[in-house]
PAZAPA-4460 file (N, C-alpha, C; in steps of 0.05 Angstrom, whole numbers, plus 32768, in hexadecimal, padded with zeros to 4 digits):
% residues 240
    n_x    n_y    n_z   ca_x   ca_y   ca_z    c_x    c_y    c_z   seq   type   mol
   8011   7FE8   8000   8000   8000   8000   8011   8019   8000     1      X     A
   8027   8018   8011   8030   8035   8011   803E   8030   7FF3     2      X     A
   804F   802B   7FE9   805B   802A   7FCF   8045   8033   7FBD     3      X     A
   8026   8027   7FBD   8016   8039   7FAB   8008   8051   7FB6     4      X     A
   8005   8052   7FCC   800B   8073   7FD0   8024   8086   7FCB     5      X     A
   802F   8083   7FC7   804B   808F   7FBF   803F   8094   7FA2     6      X     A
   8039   807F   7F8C   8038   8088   7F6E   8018   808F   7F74     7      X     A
   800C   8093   7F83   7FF5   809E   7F81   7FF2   80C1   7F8A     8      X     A
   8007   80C0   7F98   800F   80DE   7F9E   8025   80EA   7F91     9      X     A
   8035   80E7   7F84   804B   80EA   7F6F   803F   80F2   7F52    10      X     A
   802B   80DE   7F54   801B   80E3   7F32   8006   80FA   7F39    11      X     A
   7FF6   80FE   7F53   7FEA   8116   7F57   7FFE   8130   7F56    12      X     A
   8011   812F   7F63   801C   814C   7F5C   8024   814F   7F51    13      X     A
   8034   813A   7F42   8034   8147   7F25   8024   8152   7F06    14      X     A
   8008   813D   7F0E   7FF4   8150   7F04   7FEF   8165   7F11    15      X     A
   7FE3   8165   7F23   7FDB   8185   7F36   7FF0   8198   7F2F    16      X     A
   800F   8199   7F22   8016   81A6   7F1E   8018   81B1   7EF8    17      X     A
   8017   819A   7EEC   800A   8199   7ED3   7FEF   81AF   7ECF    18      X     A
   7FDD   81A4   7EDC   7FC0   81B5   7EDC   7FC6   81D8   7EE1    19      X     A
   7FDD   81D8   7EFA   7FE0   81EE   7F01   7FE4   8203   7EE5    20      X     A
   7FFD   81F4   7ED8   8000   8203   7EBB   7FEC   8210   7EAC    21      X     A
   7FCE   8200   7EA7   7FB7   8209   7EA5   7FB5   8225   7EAE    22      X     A
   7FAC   821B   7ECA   7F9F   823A   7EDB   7FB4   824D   7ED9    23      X     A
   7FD3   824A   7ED5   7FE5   8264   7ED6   7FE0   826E   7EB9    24      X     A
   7FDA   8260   7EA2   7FDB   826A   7E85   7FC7   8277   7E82    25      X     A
   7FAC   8274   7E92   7F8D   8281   7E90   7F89   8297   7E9B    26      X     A
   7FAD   8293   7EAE   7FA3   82B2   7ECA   7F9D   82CC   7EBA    27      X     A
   7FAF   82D0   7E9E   7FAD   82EB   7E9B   7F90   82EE   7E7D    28      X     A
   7F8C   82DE   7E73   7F75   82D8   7E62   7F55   82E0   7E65    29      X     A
   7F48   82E8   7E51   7F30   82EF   7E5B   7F1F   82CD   7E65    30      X     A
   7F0F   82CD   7E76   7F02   82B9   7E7F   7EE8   82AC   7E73    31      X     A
   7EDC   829D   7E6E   7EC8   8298   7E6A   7EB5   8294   7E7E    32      X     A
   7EA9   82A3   7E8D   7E99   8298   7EAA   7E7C   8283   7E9F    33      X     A
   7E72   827F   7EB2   7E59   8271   7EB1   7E4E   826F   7ECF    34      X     A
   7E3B   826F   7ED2   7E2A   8275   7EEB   7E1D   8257   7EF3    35      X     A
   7E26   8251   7F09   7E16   823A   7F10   7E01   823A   7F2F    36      X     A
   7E03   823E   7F49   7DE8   823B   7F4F   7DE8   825A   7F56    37      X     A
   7DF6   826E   7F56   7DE6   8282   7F5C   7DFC   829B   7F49    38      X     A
   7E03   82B6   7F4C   7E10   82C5   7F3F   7E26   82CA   7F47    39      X     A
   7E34   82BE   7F64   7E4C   82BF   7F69   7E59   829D   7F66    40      X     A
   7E51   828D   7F62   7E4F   8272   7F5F   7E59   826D   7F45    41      X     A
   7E73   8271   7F36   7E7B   8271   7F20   7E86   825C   7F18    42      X     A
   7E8C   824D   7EFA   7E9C   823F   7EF6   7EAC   824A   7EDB    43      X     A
   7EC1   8242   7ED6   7ED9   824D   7EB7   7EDB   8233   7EAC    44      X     A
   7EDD   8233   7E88   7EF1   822B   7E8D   7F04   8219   7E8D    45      X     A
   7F18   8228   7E94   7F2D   821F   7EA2   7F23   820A   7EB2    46      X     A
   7F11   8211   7ECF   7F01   8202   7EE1   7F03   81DD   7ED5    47      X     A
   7EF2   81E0   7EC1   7EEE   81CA   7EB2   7F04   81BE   7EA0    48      X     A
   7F1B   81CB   7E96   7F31   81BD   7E8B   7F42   81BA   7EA7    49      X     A
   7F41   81C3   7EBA   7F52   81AF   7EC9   7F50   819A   7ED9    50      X     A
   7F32   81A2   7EDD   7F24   817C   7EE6   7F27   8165   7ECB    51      X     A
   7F2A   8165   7EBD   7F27   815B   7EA4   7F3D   8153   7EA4    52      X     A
   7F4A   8165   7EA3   7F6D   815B   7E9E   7F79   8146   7EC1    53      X     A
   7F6E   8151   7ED5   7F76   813E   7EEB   7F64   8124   7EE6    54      X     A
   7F4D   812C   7EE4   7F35   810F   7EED   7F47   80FC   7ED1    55      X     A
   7F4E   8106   7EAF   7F50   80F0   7E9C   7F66   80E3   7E9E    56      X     A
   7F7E   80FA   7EAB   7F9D   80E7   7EAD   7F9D   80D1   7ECA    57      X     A
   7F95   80DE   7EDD   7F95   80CB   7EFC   7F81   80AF   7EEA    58      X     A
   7F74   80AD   7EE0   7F60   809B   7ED5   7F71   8085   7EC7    59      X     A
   7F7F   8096   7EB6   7F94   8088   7EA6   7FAA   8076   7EB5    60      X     A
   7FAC   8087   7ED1   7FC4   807D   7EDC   7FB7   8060   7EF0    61      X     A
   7F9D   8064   7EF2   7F98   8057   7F05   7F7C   8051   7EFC    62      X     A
   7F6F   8044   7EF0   7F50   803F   7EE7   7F3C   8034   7EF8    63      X     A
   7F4C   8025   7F0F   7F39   8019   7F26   7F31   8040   7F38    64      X     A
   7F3C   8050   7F38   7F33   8067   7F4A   7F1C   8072   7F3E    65      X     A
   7F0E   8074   7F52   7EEF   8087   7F55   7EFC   80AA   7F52    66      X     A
   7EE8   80B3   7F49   7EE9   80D5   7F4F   7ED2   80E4   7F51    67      X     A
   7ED9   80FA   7F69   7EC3   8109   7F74   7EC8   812A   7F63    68      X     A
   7EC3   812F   7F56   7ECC   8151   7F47   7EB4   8169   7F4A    69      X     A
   7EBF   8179   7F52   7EA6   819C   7F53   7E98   8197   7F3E    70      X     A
   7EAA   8194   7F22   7E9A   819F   7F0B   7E86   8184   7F00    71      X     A
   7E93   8171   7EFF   7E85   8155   7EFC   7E6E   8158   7F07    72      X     A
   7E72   8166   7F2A   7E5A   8158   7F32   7E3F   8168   7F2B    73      X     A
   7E51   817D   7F29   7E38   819A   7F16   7E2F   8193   7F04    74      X     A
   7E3D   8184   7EF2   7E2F   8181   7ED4   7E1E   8161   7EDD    75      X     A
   7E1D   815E   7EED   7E11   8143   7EF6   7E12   8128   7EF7    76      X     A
   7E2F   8128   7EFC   7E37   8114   7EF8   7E37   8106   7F17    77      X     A
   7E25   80F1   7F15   7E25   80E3   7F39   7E44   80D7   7F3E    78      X     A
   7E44   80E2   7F5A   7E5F   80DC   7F6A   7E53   80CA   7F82    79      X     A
   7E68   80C3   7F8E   7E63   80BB   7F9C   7E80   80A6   7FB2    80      X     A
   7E7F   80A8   7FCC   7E93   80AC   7FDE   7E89   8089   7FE6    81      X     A
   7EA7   8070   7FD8   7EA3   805D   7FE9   7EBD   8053   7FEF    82      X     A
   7EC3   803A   7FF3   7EDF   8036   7FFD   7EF3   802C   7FE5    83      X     A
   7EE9   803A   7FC6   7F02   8032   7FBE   7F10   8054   7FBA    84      X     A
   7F2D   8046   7FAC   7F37   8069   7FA9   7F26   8074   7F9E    85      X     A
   7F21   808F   7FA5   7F16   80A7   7F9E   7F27   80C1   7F9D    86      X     A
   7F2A   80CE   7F89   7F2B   80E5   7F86   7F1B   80FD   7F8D    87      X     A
   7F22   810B   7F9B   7F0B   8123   7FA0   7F1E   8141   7FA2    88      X     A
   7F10   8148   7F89   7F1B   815E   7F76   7F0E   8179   7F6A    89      X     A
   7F1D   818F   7F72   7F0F   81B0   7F77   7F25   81B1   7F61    90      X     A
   7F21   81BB   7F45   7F2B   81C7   7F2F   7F34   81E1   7F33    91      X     A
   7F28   81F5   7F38   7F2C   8214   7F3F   7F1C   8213   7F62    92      X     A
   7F2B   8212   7F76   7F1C   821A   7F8E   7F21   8233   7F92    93      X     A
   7F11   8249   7F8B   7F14   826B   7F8F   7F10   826F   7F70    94      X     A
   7EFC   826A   7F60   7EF8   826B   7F45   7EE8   8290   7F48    95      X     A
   7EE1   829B   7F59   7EDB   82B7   7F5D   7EF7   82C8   7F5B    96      X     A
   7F06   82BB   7F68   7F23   82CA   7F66   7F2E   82C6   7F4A    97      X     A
   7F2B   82A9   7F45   7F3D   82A7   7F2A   7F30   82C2   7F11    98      X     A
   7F14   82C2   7F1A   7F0E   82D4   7F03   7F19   82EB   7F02    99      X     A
   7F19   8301   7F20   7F1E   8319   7F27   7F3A   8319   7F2A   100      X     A
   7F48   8307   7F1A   7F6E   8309   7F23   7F75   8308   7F3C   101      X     A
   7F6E   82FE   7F55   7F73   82F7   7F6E   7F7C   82F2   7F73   102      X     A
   7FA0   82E3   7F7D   7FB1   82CD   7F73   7FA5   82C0   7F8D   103      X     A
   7F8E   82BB   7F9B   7F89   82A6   7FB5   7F7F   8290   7FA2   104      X     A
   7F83   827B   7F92   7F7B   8265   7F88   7F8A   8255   7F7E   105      X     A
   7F78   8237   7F81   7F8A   8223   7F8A   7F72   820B   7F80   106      X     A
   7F83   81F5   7F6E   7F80   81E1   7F6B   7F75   81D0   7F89   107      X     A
   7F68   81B4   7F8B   7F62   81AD   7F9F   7F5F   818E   7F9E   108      X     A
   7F78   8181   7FA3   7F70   815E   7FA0   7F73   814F   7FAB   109      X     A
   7F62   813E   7FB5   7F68   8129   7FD5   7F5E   8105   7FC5   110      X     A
   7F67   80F8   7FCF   7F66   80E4   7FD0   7F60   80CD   7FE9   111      X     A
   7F45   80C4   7FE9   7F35   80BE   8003   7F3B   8099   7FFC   112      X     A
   7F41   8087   8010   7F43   8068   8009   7F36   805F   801F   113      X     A
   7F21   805A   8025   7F10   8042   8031   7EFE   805B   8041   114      X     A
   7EF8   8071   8030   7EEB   8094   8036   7EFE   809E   8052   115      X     A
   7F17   809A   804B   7F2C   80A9   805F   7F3D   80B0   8043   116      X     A
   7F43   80D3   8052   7F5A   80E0   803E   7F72   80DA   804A   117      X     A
   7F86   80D4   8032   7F9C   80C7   802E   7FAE   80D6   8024   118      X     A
   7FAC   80EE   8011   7FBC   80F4   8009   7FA6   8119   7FFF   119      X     A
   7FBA   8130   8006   7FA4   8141   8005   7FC2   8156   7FEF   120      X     A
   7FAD   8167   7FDE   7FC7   8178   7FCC   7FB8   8191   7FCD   121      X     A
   7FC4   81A6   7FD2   7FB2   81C2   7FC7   7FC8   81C9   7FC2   122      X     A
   7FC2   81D7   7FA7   7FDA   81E5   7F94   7FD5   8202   7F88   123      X     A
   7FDC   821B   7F94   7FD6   8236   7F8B   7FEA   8236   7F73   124      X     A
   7FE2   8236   7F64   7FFB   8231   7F48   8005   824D   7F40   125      X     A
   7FF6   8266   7F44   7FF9   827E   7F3F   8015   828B   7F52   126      X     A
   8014   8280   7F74   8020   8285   7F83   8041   826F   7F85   127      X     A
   8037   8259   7F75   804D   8240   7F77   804A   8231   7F96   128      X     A
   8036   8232   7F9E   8032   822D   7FBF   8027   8205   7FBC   129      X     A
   8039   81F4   7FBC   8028   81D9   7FBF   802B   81CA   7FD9   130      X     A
   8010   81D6   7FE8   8005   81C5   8004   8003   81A1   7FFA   131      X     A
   8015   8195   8007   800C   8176   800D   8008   8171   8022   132      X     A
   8000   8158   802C   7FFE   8149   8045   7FF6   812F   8036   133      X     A
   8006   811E   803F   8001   80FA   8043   7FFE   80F3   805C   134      X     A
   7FE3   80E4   8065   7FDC   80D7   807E   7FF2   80C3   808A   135      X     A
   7FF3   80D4   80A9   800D   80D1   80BE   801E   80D9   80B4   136      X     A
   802B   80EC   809A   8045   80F5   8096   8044   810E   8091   137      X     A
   8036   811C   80A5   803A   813F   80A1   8031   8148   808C   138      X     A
   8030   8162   808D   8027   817E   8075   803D   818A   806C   139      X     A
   8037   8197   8057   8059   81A7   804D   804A   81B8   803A   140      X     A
   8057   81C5   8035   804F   81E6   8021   806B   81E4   8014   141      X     A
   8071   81DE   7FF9   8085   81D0   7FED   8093   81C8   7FF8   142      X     A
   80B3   81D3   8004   80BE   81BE   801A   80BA   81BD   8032   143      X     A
   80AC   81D8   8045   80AE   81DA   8058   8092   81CD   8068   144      X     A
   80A3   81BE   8082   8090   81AB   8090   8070   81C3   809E   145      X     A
   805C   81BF   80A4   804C   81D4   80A7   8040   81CC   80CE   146      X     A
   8037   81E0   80D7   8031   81D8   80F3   8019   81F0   80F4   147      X     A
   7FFE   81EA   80FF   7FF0   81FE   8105   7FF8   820F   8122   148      X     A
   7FF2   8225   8122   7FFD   8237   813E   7FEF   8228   8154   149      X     A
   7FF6   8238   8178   7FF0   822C   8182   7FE6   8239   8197   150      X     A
   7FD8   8254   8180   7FC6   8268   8191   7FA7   8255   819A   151      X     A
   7FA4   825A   81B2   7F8D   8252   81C2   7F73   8269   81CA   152      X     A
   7F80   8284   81BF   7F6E   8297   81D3   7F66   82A8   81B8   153      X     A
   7F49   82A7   81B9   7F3A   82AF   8192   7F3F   82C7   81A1   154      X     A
   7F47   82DA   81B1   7F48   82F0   81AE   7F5B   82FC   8197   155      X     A
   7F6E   82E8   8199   7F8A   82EF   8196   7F86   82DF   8173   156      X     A
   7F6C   82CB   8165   7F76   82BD   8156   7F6B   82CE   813A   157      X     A
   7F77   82C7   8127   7F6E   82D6   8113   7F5C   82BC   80FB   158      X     A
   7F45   82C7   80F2   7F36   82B4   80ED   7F2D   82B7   80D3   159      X     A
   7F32   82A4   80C5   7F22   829F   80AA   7F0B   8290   80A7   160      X     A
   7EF2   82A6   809C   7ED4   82A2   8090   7ED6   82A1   8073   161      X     A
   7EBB   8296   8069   7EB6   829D   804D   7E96   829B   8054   162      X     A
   7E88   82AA   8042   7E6A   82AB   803B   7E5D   829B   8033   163      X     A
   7E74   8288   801B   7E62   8278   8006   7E58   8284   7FF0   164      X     A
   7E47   8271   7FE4   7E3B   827D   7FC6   7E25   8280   7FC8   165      X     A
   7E0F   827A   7FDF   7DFA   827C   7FE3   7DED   8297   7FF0   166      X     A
   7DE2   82A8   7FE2   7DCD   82B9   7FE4   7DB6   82C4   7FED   167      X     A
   7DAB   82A6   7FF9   7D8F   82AF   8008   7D8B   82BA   801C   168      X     A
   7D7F   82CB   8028   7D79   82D6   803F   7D81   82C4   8058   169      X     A
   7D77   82B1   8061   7D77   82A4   8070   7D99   829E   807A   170      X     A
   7DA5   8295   8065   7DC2   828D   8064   7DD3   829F   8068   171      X     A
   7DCB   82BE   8060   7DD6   82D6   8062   7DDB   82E0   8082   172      X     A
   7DBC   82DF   808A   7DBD   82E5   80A3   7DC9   82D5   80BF   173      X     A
   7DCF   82BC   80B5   7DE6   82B2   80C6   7DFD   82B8   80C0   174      X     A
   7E07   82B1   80A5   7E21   82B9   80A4   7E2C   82D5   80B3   175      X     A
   7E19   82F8   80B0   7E1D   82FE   80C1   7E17   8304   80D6   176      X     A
   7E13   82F1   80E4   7E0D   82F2   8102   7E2A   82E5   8107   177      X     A
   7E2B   82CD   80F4   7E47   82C6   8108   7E5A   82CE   8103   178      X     A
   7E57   82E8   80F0   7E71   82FD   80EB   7E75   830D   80FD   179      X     A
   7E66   8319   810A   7E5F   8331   8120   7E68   8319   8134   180      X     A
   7E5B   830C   813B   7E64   82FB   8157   7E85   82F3   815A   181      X     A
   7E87   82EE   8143   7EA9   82E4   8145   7EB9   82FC   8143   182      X     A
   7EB0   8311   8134   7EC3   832E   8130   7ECA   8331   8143   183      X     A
   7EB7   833B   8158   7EBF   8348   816F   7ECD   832F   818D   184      X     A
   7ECF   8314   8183   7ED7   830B   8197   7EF8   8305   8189   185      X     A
   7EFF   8304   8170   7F1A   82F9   816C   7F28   8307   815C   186      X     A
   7F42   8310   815D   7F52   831A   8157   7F57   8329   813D   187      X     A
   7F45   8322   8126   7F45   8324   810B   7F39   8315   80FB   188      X     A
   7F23   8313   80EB   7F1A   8306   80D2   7F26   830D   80B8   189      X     A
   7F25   82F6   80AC   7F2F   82FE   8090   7F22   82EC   8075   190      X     A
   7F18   82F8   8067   7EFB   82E3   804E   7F0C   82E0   802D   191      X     A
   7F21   82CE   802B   7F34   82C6   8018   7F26   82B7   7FF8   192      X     A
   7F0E   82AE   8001   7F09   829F   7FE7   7F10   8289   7FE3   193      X     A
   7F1B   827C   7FEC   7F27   8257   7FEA   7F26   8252   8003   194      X     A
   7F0D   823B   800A   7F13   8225   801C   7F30   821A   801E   195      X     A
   7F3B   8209   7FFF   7F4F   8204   800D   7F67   820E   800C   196      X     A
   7F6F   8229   800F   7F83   8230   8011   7F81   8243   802E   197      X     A
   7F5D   824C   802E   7F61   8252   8045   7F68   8238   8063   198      X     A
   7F63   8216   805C   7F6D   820C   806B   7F87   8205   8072   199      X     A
   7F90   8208   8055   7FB7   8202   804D   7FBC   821D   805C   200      X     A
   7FBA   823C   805D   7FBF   8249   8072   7FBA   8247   8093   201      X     A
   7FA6   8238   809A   7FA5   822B   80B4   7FB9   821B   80C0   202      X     A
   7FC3   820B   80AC   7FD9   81FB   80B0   7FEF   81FE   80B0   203      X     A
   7FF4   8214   809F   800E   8222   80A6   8018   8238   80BE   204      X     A
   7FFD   8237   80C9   7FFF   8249   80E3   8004   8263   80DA   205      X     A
   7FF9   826B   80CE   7FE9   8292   80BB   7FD9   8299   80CD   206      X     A
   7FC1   828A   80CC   7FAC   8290   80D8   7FA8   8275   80ED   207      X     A
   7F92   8282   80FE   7F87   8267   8114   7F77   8255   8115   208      X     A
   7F60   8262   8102   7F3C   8253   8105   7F3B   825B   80E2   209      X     A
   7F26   8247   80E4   7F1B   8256   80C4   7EFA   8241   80C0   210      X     A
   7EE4   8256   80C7   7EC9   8239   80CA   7EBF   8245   80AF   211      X     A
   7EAB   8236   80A5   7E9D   823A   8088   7E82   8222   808B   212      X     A
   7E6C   822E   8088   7E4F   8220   8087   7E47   8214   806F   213      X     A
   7E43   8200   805F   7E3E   81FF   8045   7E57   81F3   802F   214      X     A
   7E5D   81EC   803C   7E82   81DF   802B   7E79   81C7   8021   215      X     A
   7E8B   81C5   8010   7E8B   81A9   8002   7EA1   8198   7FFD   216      X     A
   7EA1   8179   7FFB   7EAD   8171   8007   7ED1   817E   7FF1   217      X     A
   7ED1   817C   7FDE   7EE4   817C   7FC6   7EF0   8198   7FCD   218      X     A
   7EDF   81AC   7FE1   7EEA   81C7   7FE6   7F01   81BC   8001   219      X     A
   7EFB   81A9   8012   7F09   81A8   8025   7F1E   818E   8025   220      X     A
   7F18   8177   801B   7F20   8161   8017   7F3A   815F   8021   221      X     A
   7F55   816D   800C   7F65   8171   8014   7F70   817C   802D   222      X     A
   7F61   8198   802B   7F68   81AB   8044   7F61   819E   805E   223      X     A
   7F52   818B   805D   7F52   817C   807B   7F6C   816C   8081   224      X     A
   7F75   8163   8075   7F87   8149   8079   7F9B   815E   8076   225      X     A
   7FA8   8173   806C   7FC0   8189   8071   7FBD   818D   808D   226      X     A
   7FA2   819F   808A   7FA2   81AA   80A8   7FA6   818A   80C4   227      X     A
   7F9C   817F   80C0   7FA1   8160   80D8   7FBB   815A   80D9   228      X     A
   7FC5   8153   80C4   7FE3   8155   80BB   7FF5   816C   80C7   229      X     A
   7FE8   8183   80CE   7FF9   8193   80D6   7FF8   819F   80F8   230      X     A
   7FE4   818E   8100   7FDF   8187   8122   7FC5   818F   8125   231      X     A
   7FB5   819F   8114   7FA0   81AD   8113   7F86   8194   811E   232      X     A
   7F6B   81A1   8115   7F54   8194   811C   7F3A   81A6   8117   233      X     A
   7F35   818F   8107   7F18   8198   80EE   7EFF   8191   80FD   234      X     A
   7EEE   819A   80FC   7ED2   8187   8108   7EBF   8197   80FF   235      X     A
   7EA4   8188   80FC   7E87   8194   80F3   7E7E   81A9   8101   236      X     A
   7E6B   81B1   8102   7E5D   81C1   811A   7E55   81AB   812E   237      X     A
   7E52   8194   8130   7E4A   8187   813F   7E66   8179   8153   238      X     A
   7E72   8186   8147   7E96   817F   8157   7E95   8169   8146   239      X     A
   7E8E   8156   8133   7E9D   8146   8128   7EB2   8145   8115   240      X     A
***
């Protein structure tokens, strides 16, 4: 097993860095947007040639693996999470940024075996930044090993939110409530646009906290197993 995790993570970054080429050639190009469930909810694209290009070569490399993808699952393609390898894969995670020249965005690819992640990649290709973590063998941000801080006191912690893509009243009015509630109790908020880079910053000890309501799994996949990897600790609202 570990020997094929090794070419199972060797052949991911080296695509993930392949794909990257993509998103760095598109950075300065006009975009093609498309709107999917609401008007900040965008896809490029780009979006779609780099799922395409990860989901057809990993396929090639490996034909027994399952795959979970953003855009797949948009265009409707049923997924689904069991115990063989799986892929679970964010093409553009910050596809709002990629449009508006943002450099916060980042590829996003994890690999789940018996629905435990195994192997987690987020790759800002614009920045040259590639977050790994392999389960029990630490996090790294190209070479350097990663550790989350070991601030305890939210006065003091600086905290990453995001809104989401959702619009309705209802969803609005929590989000800010728990903006106001947390403003005034911790140190600093900050609203980046990528789940996972805002978790790959968790783990490098940037920031301290970072919660988000409404995530999906291909947004975090990776960024969980960096951040655990890097001493951290993820859980639901329900503490799970």
């Amino acid at each position: 097993m570990s020997a094929d995790l090794d070419s199972y993570f060797n052949a991911a970054v080296d695509l993930t860095r392949e794909a990257g080429e993509v998103i760095k050639n598109a950075w300065k190009t006009k975009k093609n947007v498309e709107v999917k469930s609401s008007q900040v909810d965008l896809v490029t694209e780009t979006d779609k040639e780099v799922e395409k290009l990860l989901i057809t070569n990993l396929k090639k490399k490996f034909p027994e693996h399952r795959f979970i993808g953003e855009e797949s699952t948009a265009a409707g393609i049923h997924c689904e999470l069991t115990d063989f390898p799986t892929w679970i894969i964010d093409p553009v995670d910050g596809t709002m940024n990629f449009v508006h020249g943002f450099p916060y965005v980042a590829i996003s690819i994890a690999l789940a075996i018996n629905k435990e992640v195994v192997i987690g990649i987020v790759y800002n290709a614009v920045l040259d930044q590639m977050f790994t973590a392999r389960l029990g063998q630490g996090a790294y941000c190209n070479d350097t090993k990663l550790s989350v801080s070991n601030q305890q006191d939210l006065s003091q912690a600086l905290v990453f939110f995001e809104v989401g893509s959702a619009r309705d009243s209802q969803k609005m009015d929590c989000v800010f409530a728990n903006f106001t509630n947390l403003l005034t109790a911790c140190h600093g908020m900050r609203s980046m646009g990528s789940a996972a880079l805002n978790m790959c910053y968790i783990a490098s000890g940037a920031a301290d906290a970072y919660f988000e309501f409404g995530i999906h799994c291909w947004d975090i996949a990776a960024g969980d197993l960096i951040i655990r990897e890097a001493g951290g600790v993820v859980i639901d609202p329900d503490g799970f």
